[in-house]
N, C-alpha and C positions, 0 to 999 in steps of 0.2 A: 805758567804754562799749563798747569794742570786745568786749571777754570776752561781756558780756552778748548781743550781737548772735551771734557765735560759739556761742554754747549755745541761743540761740531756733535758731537754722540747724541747729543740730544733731538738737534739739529738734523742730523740723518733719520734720526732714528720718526721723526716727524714729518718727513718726507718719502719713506718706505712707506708709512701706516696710508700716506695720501695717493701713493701709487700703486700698490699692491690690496686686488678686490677678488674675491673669491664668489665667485655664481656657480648656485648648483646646477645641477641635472634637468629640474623643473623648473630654473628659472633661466633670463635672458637678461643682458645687459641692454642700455640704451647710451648711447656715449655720444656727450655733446663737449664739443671741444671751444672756448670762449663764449657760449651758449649756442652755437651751430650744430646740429646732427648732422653726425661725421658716420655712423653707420647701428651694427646689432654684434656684441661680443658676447662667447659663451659656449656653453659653460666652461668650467677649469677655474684656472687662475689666470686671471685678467691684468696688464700693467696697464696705467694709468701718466698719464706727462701730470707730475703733481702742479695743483694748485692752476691747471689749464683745460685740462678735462675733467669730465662731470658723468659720473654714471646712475641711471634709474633704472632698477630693477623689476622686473614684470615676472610676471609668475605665468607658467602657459599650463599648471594642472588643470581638471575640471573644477570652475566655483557652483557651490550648490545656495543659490539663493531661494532664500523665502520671501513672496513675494504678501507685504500684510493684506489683511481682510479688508475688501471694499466693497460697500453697502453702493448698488447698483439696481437699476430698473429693467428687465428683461422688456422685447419687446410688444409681449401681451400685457404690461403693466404690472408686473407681480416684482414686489422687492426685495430681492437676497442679499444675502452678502458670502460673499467669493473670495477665498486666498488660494494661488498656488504656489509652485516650486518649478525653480527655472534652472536649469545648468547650462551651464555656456561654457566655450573655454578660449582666452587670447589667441587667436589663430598669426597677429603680426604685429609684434611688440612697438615697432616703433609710430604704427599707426592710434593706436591705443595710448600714446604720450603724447605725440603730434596735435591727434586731432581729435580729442576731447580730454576734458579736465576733468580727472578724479571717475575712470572708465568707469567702476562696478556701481558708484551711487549714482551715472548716469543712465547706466543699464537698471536699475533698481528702479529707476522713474519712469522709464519706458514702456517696464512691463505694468508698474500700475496703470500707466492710462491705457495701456494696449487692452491691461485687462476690462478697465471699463467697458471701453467703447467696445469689442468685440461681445460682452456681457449685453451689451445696449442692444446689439442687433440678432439677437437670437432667443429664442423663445426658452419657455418653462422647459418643458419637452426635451429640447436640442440639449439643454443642459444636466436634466437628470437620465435620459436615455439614450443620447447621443455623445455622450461627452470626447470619446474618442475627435471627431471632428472639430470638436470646438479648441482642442487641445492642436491638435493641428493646425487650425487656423494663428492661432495664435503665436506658434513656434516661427510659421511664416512671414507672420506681421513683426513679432521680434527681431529675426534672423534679421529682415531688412533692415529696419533702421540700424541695428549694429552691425551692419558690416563695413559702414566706410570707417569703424571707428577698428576693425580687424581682430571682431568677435565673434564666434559661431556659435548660435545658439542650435544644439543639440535636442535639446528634450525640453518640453511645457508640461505641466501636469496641473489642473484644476484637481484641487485638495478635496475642499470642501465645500459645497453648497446649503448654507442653511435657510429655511423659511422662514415665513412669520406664522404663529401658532394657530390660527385660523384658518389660514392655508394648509397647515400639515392636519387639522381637522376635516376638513373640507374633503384633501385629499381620500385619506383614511376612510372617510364616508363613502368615496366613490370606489373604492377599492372594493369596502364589502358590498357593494352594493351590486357590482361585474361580479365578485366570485355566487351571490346569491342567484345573479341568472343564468348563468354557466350550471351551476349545478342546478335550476330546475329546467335548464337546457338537456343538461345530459339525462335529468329524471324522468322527461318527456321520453325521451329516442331512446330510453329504455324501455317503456312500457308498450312505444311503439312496436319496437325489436318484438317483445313479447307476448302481442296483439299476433303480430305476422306469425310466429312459432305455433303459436295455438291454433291458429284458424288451420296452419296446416296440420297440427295434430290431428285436427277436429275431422278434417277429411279423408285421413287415413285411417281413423277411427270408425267412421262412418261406411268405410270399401268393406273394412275386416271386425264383422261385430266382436269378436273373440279377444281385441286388444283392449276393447273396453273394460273386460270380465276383468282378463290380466293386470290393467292399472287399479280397476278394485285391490285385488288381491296385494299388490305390493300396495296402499294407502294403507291398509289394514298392518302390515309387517309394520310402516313407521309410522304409525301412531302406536302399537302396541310397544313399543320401544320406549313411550313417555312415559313416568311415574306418574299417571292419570287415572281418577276412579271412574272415570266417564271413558267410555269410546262411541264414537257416532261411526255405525254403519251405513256406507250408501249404499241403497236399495237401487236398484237398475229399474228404468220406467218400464222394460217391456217385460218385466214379472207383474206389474202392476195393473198395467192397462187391459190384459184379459179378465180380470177381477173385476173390475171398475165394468166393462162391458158389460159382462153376466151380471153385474148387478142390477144394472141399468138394463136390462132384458127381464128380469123378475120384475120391475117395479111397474114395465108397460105391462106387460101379461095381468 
């Protein structure tokens, strides 16, 4: 009697473990009855008809996939290689069992050829200057294909773009080569600015002989301010030019 009791216990106790499933918070049952989907249990504690029903568990947090580096041809011809990061998150469990095999390495292969190909159609440029959009496009091309499979992809993020070392010389060369005419752009429309200031000093100068004396006078204050054993006096021409005259008047006489 005792054996028998011992194997009924066993026996239950073999049949509770087969009916009795516990899904958390973040995840979702998939329950297929003889192998039929019969529907989406969850979370809690789940009963199960043992040894008749079948549950697959899907998980609906956000997956943060990296998506690996793929050496790719933009469409000027330049060769990089591009990885990014894709989160997505199960939007309908029993779509994601139904209707593709083994969801996230399916979404994993999508985004690498999305990322080719959208790599393929867009320039040097779009990719180091514009990346916002290219990031976009690519969330849209994802989104699509995984949604019949009832995944939402959320966010694309292009990582990293690296060159080929010639290319990033290249670059580098034309960088200093903008900032070299930028600044004798701005050293130009400087001396310009200070062409124009002068010429107007020059003719207020000219109304009020007395400001001329005056900018003597302060040149004299800062230069005498230098620890210099020289100072150069400017001499005003119209102290000069009566001199010069009269001399020039003795020499005809």
């Amino acid at each position: 009697m005792v054996p028998v009791i011992i194997v009924l216990a066993v026996f239950l106790f073999i049949i509770i473990l087969a009916a009795v499933r516990i899904v958390n918070e973040y995840e979702r049952g998939v329950v297929f009855r003889l192998g039929r989907y019969v529907g989406v249990r969850g979370p809690g504690l789940i009963l199960l008809i043992p040894f008749i029903e079948r549950m697959v568990k899907v998980e609906l947090r956000v997956v943060t996939m990296d998506v690996p580096q793929q050496e790719c041809i933009t469409m000027d011809t330049v060769t990089v290689k591009v990885d990014a990061v894709v989160y997505f998150r199960v939007m309908k469990p029993e779509s994601a069992i139904l209707n593709v095999e083994q969801y996230i390495r399916a979404t994993s292969l999508l985004c690498q050829t999305t990322l080719r190909n959208v790599v393929g159609q867009s320039t040097l440029e779009d990719l180091l200057g514009h990346r916002d959009k290219v990031n976009e496009k690519l969330q849209v091309l994802i989104d699509e294909g995984t949604e019949p499979w009832g995944i939402k992809v959320s966010m694309v993020e292009v990582r990293d773009v690296q060159l080929p070392e010639t290319m990033q010389r290249a670059m580098a060369a034309q960088a200093e080569a903008e900032r070299e005419r930028r600044a004798k752009i701005v050293h130009a429309d400087g001396e310009a600015q200070a062409a124009e200031k002068l010429s107007e000093a020059a003719k207020i100068m000219s109304i009020y002989p007395a400001a001329m004396q005056l900018r003597y006078l302060q040149t004299l204050v800062t230069i005498s301010t230098e620890k210099t054993n020289t100072i150069v006096f400017p001499l005003p021409m119209d102290l000069i030019m009566p001199m010069l005259d009269r001399a020039g008047g003795q020499q005809k006489k």
